[in-house]
C-alpha positions as CSV (number, residue, x, y, z in Angstrom):
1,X,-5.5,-0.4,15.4
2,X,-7.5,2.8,14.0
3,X,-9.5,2.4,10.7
4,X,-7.9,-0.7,10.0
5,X,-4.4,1.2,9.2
6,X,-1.7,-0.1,11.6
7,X,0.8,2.6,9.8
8,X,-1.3,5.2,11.1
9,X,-2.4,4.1,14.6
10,X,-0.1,6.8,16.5
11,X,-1.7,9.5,14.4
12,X,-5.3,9.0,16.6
13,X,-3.7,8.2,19.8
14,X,-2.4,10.5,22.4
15,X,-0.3,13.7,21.5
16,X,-1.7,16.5,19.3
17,X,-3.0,16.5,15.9
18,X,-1.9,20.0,15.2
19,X,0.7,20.4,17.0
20,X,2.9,23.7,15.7
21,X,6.4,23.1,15.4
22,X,8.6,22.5,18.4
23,X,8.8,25.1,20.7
24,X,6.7,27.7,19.4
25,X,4.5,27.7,21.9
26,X,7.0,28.4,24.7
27,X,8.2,32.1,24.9
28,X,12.1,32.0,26.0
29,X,12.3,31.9,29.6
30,X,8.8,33.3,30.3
31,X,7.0,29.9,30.5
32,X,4.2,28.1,28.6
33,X,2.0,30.3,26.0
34,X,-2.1,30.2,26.5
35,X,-4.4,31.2,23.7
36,X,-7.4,32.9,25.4
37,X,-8.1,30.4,28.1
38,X,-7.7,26.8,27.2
39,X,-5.3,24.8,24.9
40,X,-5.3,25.7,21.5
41,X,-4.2,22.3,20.2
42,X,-7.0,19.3,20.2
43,X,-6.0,16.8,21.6
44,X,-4.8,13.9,19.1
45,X,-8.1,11.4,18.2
46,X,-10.9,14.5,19.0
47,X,-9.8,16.0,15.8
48,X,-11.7,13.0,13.7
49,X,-14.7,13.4,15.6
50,X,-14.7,17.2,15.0
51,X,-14.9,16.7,11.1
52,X,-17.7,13.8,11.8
53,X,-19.9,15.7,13.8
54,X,-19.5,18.6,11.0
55,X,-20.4,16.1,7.9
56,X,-22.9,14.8,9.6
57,X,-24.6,18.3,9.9
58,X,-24.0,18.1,5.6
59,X,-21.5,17.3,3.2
60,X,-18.5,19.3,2.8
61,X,-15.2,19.6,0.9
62,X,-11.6,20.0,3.2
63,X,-11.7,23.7,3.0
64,X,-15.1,24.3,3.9
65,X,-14.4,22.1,7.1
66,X,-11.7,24.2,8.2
67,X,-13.3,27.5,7.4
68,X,-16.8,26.2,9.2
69,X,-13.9,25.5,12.4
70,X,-12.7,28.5,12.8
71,X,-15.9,30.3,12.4
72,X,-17.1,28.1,15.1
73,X,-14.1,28.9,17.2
74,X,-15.0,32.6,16.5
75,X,-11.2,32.7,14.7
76,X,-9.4,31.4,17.6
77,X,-8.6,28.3,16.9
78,X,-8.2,26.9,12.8
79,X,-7.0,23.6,12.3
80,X,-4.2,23.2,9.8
81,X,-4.7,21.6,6.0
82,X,-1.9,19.0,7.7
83,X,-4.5,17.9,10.1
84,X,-7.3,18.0,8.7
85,X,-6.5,16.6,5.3
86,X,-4.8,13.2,6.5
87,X,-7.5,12.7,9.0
88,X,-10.1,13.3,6.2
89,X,-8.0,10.0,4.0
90,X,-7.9,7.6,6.9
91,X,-11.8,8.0,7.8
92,X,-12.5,7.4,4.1
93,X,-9.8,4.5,4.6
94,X,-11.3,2.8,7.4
95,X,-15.1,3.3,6.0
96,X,-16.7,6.1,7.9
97,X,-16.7,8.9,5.1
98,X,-17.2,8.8,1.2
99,X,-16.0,11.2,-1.0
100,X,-17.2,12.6,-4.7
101,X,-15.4,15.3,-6.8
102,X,-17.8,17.9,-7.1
103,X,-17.3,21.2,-9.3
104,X,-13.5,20.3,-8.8
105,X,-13.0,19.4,-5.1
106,X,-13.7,16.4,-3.5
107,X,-16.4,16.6,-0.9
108,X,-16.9,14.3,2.0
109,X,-20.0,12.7,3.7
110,X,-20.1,10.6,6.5
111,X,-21.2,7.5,6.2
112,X,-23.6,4.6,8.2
113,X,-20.4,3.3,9.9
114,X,-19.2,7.0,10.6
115,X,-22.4,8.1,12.3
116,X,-21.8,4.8,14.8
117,X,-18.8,5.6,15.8
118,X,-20.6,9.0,16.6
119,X,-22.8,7.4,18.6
120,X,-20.5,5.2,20.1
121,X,-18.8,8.0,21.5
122,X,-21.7,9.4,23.8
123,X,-22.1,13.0,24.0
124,X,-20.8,15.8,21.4
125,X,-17.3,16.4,21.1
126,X,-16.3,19.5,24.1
127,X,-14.5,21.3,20.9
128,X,-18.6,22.1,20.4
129,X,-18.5,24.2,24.1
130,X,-14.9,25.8,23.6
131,X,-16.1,27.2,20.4
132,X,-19.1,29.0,21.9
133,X,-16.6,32.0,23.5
134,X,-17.9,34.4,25.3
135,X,-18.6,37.8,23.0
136,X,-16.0,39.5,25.6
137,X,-13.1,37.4,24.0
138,X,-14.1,38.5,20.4
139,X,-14.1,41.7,21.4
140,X,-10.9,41.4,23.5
141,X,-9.4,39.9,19.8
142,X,-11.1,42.8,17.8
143,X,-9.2,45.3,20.4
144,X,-6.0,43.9,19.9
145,X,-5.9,43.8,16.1
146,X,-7.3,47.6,16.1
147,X,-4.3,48.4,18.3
148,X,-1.8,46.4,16.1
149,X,-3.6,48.5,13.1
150,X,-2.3,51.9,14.9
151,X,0.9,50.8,16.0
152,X,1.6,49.8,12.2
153,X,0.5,53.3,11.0
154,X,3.0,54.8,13.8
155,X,5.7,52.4,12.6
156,X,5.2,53.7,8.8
157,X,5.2,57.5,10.2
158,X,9.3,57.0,10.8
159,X,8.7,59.7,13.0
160,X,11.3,58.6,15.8
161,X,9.4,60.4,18.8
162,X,6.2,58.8,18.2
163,X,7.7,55.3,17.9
164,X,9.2,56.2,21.0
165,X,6.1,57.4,22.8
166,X,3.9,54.5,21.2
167,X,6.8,52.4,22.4
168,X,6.3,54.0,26.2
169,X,2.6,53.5,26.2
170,X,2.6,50.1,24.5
171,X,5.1,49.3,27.7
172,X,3.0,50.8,30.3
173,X,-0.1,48.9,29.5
174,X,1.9,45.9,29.2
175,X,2.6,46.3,32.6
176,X,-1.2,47.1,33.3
177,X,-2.1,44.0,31.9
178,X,0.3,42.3,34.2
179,X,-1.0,43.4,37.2
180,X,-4.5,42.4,36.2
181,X,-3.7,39.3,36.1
182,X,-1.6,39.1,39.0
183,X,-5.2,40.2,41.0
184,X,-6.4,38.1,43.2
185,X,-10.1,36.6,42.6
């Protein structure tokens, strides 16, 4: 039992809290999908000590916790409304938040009991170090978004030989990549 809610209890046990639907992170035939070096889902139970650790910095509405995440995550990881929202009820449930409209949205702030379960848990939460990425990766994600940009505006052109040779070139350093990674270390 989790927050006194026996309905509830398999939602803060093992499995994921924001788990996409089934499948989508497998790519037909080509094996498991990894977002830039670790899993992108938290692990089910982490997610409530994620939004703790956050109101205990200060109080904070639903949006501004998700928002705060992915900043955090330098945009590679944001946890879904349908994860965060829940989780936010059943720790008011089970006593470790309060909540108070303000301004039209209800803002959260952990409580006494919150901060000891905190505590009881020992050191931060490791979502803390796989939000501190490298500036490489950012970069890596700011490279592939400028390129997406380029291959859009050569997709609008309708000129059928620069598709093609975008196409081509998009192909080749596909295959680039590949053999990057197939390097040995």
């Amino acid at each position: 039992m989790f927050l006194g809610l026996h309905r509830h209890r398999h939602f803060f046990e093992s499995g994921y809290d924001d788990m996409p639907p089934k499948g989508r992170h497998h790519h037909h035939g080509r094996g498991k999908r990894r977002d830039w070096g670790d899993e992108r889902r938290t692990p089910r139970g982490d997610i409530k000590y994620i939004l703790l650790e956050l109101l205990a910095e200060s109080p904070r509405h639903g949006y501004e916790l998700i928002k705060e995440l992915e900043a955090r995550y330098g945009g590679f990881w944001k946890p879904s409304p349908g994860s965060v929202y829940p989780t936010l009820q059943l720790l008011e449930e089970g006593g470790y938040l309060t909540s108070e409209q303000i301004e039209g949205r209800k803002v959260y702030t952990i409580t006494d009991t919150g901060r000891e379960l905190l505590s009881e848990r020992g050191d931060r939460a490791p979502w803390m170090d796989r939000g501190n990425r490298p500036q490489q990766l950012i970069e890596l994600k700011e490279a592939i978004a400028d390129v997406g940009a380029a291959v859009m505006q050569v997709a609008r052109s309708n000129n059928a030989d620069k598709v093609t040779r975008v196409r081509e070139t998009l192909n080749r350093v596909k295959r680039e990549i590949y053999s990057i990674l197939a390097e040995q270390e």
